[in-house]
C-alpha positions as CSV (number, residue, x, y, z in Angstrom):
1,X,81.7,-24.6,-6.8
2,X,80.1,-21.9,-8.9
3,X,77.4,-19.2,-8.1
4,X,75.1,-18.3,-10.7
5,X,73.7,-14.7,-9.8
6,X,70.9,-12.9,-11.2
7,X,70.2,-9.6,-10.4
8,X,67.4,-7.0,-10.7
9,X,68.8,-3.8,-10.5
10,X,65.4,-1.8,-10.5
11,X,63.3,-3.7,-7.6
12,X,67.2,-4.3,-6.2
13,X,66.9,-8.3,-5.9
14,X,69.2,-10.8,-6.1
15,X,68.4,-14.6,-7.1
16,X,71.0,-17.1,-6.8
17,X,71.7,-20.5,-7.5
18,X,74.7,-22.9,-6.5
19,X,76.3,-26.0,-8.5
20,X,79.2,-28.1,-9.1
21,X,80.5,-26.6,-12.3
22,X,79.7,-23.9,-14.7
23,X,77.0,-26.0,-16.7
24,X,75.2,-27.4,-14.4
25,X,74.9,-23.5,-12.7
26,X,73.6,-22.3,-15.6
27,X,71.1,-24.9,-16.2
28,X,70.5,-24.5,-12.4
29,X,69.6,-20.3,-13.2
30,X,67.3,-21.5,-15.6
31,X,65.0,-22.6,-13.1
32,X,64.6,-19.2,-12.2
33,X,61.8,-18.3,-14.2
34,X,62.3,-14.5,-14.5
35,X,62.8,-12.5,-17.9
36,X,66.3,-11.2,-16.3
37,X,69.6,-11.7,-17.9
38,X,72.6,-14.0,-15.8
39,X,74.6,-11.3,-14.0
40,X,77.3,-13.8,-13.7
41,X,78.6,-16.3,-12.3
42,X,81.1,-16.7,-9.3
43,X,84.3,-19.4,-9.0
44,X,84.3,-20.1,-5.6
45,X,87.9,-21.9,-6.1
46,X,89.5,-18.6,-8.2
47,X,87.3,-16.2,-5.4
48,X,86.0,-14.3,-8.9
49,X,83.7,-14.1,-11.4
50,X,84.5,-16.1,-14.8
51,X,81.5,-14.8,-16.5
52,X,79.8,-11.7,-16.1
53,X,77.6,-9.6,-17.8
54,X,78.8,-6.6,-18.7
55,X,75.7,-4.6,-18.3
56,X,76.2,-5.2,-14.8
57,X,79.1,-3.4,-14.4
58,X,78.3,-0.6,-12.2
59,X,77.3,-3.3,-9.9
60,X,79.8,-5.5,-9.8
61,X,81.5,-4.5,-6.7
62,X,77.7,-5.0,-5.3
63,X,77.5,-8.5,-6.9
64,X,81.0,-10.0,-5.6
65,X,80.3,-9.1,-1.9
66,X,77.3,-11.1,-2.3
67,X,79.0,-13.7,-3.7
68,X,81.3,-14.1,-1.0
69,X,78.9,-14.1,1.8
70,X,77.0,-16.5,0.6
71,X,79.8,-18.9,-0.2
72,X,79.7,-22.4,2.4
């Protein structure tokens, strides 16, 4: 399974979406209509991210606890 994660890190929300495989996550994320880029996006199988944006850095520690909790 794969998380797609998008996050706003002024108003400090988080959107996510989950799917089968990296392609249908991110077509998934672009049902999101927001004018934010993909974070990343979580491997549930390797327990880390296999894309991530590196903007995001600073948050990533932020971004993978809320990956895990919110795995099934």
């Amino acid at each position: 399974m794969c998380i797609g994660i998008i996050y706003d890190d002024h108003a400090n929300d988080i959107w996510h979406k989950i799917a089968a495989d990296l392609q249908s996550v991110k077509a998934a994320l672009k049902t999101i209509k927001l004018p934010l880029p993909i974070a990343c996006i979580y491997d549930t199988k390797k327990g880390d991210f296999i894309e991530f944006n590196e903007r995001y850095l600073a948050f990533r520690n932020i971004l993978l606890e809320y990956a895990k909790s919110i795995q099934h």
